[in-house]
C-alpha positions as CSV (number, residue, x, y, z in Angstrom):
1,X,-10.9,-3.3,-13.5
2,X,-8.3,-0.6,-13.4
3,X,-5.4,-1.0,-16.3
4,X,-2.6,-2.7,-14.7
5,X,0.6,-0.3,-14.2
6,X,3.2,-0.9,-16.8
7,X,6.9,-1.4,-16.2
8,X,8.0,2.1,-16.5
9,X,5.5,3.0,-13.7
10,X,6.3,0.4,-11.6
11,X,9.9,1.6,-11.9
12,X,8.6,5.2,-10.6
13,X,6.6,4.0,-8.1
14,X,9.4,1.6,-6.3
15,X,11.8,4.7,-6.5
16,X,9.0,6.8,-4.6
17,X,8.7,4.0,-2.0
18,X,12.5,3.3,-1.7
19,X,12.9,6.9,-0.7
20,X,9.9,7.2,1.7
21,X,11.3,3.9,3.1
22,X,14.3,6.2,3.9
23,X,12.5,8.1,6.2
24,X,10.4,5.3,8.1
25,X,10.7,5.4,12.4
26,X,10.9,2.3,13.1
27,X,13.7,1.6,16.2
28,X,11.9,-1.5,17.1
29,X,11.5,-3.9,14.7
30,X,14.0,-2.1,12.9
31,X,12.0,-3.4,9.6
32,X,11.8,0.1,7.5
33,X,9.0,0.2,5.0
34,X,7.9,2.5,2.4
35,X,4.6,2.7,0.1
36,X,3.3,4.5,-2.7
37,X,-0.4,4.8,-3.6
38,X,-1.6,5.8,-6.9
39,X,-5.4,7.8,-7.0
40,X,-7.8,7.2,-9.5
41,X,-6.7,10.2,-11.3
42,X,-3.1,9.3,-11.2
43,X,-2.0,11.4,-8.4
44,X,0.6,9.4,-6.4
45,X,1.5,10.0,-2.2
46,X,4.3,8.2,-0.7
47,X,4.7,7.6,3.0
48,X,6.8,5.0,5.2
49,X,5.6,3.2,8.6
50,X,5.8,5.0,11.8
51,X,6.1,2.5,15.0
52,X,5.8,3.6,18.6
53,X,6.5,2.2,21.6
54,X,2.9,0.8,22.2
55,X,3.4,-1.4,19.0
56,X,-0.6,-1.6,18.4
57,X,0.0,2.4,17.7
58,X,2.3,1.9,14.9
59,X,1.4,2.6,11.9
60,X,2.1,0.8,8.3
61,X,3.6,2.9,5.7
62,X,0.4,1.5,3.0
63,X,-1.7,3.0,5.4
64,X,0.1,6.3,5.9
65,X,0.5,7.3,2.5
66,X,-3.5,6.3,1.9
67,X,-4.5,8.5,4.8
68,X,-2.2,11.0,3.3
69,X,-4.0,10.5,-0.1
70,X,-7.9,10.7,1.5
71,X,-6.0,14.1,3.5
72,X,-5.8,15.1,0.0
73,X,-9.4,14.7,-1.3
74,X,-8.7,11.2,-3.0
75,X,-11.7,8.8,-2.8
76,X,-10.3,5.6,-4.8
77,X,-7.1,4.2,-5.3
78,X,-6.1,2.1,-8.3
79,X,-2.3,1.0,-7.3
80,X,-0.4,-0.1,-4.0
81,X,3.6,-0.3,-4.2
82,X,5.4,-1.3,-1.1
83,X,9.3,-2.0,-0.5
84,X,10.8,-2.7,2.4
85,X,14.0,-5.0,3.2
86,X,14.4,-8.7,3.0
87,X,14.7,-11.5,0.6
88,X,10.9,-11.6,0.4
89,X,8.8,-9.3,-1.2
90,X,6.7,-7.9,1.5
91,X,2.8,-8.2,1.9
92,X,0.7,-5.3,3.4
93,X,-0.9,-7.0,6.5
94,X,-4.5,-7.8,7.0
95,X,-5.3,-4.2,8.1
96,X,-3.7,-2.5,4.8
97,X,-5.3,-4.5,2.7
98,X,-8.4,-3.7,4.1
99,X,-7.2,0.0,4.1
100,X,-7.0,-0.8,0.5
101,X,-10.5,-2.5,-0.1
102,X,-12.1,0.5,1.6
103,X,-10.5,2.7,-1.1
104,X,-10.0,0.6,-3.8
105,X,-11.4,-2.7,-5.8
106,X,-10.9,-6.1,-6.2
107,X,-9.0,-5.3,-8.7
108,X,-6.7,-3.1,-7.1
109,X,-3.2,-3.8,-8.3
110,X,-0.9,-4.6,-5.1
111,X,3.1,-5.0,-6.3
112,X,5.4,-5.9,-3.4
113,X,9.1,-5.3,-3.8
114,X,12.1,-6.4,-1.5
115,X,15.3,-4.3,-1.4
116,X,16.9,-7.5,-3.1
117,X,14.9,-7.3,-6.1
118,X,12.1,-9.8,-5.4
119,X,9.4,-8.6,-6.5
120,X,5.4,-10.0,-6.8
121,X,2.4,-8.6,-8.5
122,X,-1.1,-9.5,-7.2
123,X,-4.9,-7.7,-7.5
124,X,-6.1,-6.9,-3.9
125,X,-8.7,-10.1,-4.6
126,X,-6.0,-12.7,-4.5
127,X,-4.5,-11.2,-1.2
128,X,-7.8,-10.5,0.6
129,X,-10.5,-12.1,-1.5
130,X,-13.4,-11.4,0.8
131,X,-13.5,-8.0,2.5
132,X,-15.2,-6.9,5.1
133,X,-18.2,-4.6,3.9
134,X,-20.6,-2.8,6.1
135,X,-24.1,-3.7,4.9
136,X,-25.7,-2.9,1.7
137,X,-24.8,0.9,3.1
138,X,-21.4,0.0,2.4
139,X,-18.7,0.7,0.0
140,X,-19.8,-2.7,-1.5
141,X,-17.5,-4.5,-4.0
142,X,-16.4,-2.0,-7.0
Protein backbone atom coordinates (compact mmCIF):
# COMPACT_ATOMS: atom_id res chain seq x y z
CA UNK A 1 0.00 0.00 0.00
CA UNK A 2 1.28 3.39 -0.97
CA UNK A 3 2.40 5.77 2.27
CA UNK A 4 -0.54 7.86 3.00
CA UNK A 5 0.15 11.71 2.08
CA UNK A 6 0.93 13.69 5.06
CA UNK A 7 -0.55 17.04 6.06
CA UNK A 8 1.81 19.32 4.44
CA UNK A 9 1.14 17.46 1.09
CA UNK A 10 -2.30 17.45 1.39
CA UNK A 11 -2.08 21.21 1.97
CA UNK A 12 -0.19 21.40 -1.56
CA UNK A 13 -2.26 19.29 -3.31
CA UNK A 14 -5.84 21.17 -2.26
CA UNK A 15 -4.01 24.45 -3.32
CA UNK A 16 -3.20 22.73 -6.84
CA UNK A 17 -6.86 21.70 -7.11
CA UNK A 18 -8.36 24.97 -5.77
CA UNK A 19 -6.65 26.72 -8.56
CA UNK A 20 -7.48 24.22 -11.39
CA UNK A 21 -10.98 24.46 -9.95
CA UNK A 22 -10.58 28.14 -11.08
CA UNK A 23 -10.39 27.33 -14.48
CA UNK A 24 -13.21 24.55 -14.76
CA UNK A 25 -16.18 25.11 -17.82
CA UNK A 26 -18.84 24.28 -16.36
CA UNK A 27 -22.08 26.89 -17.36
CA UNK A 28 -24.46 24.15 -16.66
CA UNK A 29 -24.39 22.77 -13.54
CA UNK A 30 -22.45 25.61 -12.61
CA UNK A 31 -20.66 22.97 -10.00
CA UNK A 32 -16.79 23.91 -10.63
CA UNK A 33 -14.39 21.15 -9.69
CA UNK A 34 -10.76 20.73 -9.62
CA UNK A 35 -8.39 17.59 -8.99
CA UNK A 36 -4.91 16.82 -8.49
CA UNK A 37 -3.27 13.36 -9.06
CA UNK A 38 -0.04 12.34 -7.65
CA UNK A 39 2.19 9.53 -9.98
CA UNK A 40 3.96 6.92 -8.46
CA UNK A 41 7.06 8.81 -8.69
CA UNK A 42 5.64 11.91 -7.15
CA UNK A 43 4.99 13.86 -10.16
CA UNK A 44 1.66 15.74 -9.61
CA UNK A 45 -0.96 17.07 -12.76
CA UNK A 46 -3.92 19.20 -11.96
CA UNK A 47 -6.94 19.57 -14.13
CA UNK A 48 -10.67 20.83 -13.53
CA UNK A 49 -14.01 19.27 -15.20
CA UNK A 50 -15.02 20.39 -18.59
CA UNK A 51 -19.02 19.97 -19.30
CA UNK A 52 -20.62 20.36 -22.66
CA UNK A 53 -23.76 20.78 -23.76
CA UNK A 54 -24.39 17.00 -24.44
CA UNK A 55 -23.88 16.42 -20.54
CA UNK A 56 -22.71 12.61 -21.19
CA UNK A 57 -19.60 14.43 -22.99
CA UNK A 58 -18.46 16.23 -19.97
CA UNK A 59 -15.74 15.44 -18.47
CA UNK A 60 -14.79 15.19 -14.52
CA UNK A 61 -11.77 17.16 -13.49
CA UNK A 62 -10.29 13.41 -11.60
CA UNK A 63 -10.42 12.17 -14.93
CA UNK A 64 -8.84 15.12 -16.77
CA UNK A 65 -5.90 15.54 -14.83
CA UNK A 66 -5.32 11.46 -14.90
CA UNK A 67 -5.53 11.54 -18.66
CA UNK A 68 -3.26 14.38 -18.45
CA UNK A 69 -0.89 12.34 -16.22
CA UNK A 70 -1.10 8.88 -18.65
CA UNK A 71 -0.43 11.97 -21.74
CA UNK A 72 2.64 12.32 -19.65
CA UNK A 73 4.02 8.69 -19.57
CA UNK A 74 2.50 7.99 -15.92
CA UNK A 75 1.32 4.34 -15.47
CA UNK A 76 0.18 4.31 -11.61
CA UNK A 77 -1.15 6.80 -9.40
CA UNK A 78 -0.78 6.76 -5.64
CA UNK A 79 -3.08 9.96 -4.61
CA UNK A 80 -6.42 11.62 -5.76
CA UNK A 81 -7.30 15.29 -4.36
CA UNK A 82 -10.53 16.77 -5.41
CA UNK A 83 -12.21 20.18 -4.27
CA UNK A 84 -15.01 21.61 -5.47
CA UNK A 85 -17.86 23.81 -3.76
CA UNK A 86 -20.38 22.86 -1.12
CA UNK A 87 -20.82 21.99 2.38
CA UNK A 88 -19.90 18.32 1.50
CA UNK A 89 -16.75 17.08 0.65
CA UNK A 90 -17.14 15.87 -2.81
CA UNK A 91 -16.86 12.15 -4.09
CA UNK A 92 -15.38 11.34 -7.59
CA UNK A 93 -18.32 9.45 -9.32
CA UNK A 94 -18.47 5.91 -10.22
CA UNK A 95 -16.51 6.51 -13.47
CA UNK A 96 -13.49 8.32 -11.66
CA UNK A 97 -13.08 5.99 -9.32
CA UNK A 98 -12.81 3.49 -11.81
CA UNK A 99 -10.46 5.95 -13.70
CA UNK A 100 -8.62 5.49 -10.53
CA UNK A 101 -8.65 1.58 -10.08
CA UNK A 102 -7.36 1.34 -13.68
CA UNK A 103 -4.35 3.39 -12.55
CA UNK A 104 -4.07 2.94 -9.16
CA UNK A 105 -4.71 0.34 -6.04
CA UNK A 106 -6.96 -0.44 -3.49
CA UNK A 107 -5.10 1.43 -1.66
CA UNK A 108 -5.10 4.41 -3.49
CA UNK A 109 -5.51 7.33 -1.15
CA UNK A 110 -8.75 9.47 -2.27
CA UNK A 111 -9.10 12.98 -0.02
CA UNK A 112 -12.18 15.02 -0.93
CA UNK A 113 -12.22 18.68 0.12
CA UNK A 114 -15.26 21.22 -0.02
CA UNK A 115 -14.48 24.97 -0.41
CA UNK A 116 -15.92 25.18 3.24
CA UNK A 117 -13.32 23.14 4.71
CA UNK A 118 -14.97 19.73 4.94
CA UNK A 119 -12.75 17.53 4.20
CA UNK A 120 -12.65 13.27 4.11
CA UNK A 121 -9.93 10.83 3.53
CA UNK A 122 -10.67 7.42 2.20
CA UNK A 123 -8.44 4.47 0.15
CA UNK A 124 -10.07 3.92 -3.28
CA UNK A 125 -11.31 0.31 -1.59
CA UNK A 126 -13.70 1.92 0.77
CA UNK A 127 -15.32 4.03 -2.14
CA UNK A 128 -15.32 1.39 -4.83
CA UNK A 129 -14.41 -1.86 -3.14
CA UNK A 130 -14.84 -4.14 -6.07
CA UNK A 131 -13.64 -2.96 -9.46
CA UNK A 132 -14.23 -3.89 -12.54
CA UNK A 133 -11.19 -5.96 -13.98
CA UNK A 134 -10.93 -7.44 -17.41
CA UNK A 135 -10.02 -11.09 -16.95
CA UNK A 136 -6.97 -12.59 -15.64
CA UNK A 137 -5.39 -10.24 -18.70
CA UNK A 138 -6.30 -7.43 -16.70
CA UNK A 139 -4.76 -4.89 -14.55
CA UNK A 140 -5.84 -7.18 -11.68
CA UNK A 141 -5.87 -5.86 -8.06
CA UNK A 142 -2.38 -4.23 -7.10
Amino acid sequence: MPPALDDLAVAALVGLAATARERAHAPYSGFAVGAAVVADDDRVFAACNVENASYGLSLCAERAALAEAVARGVRAVRAVVVVAGGGEPPRPCGACLQWIAELGGPGTEIVSVSIGGARERASLRDLLPRPYRLGSEGAGDR
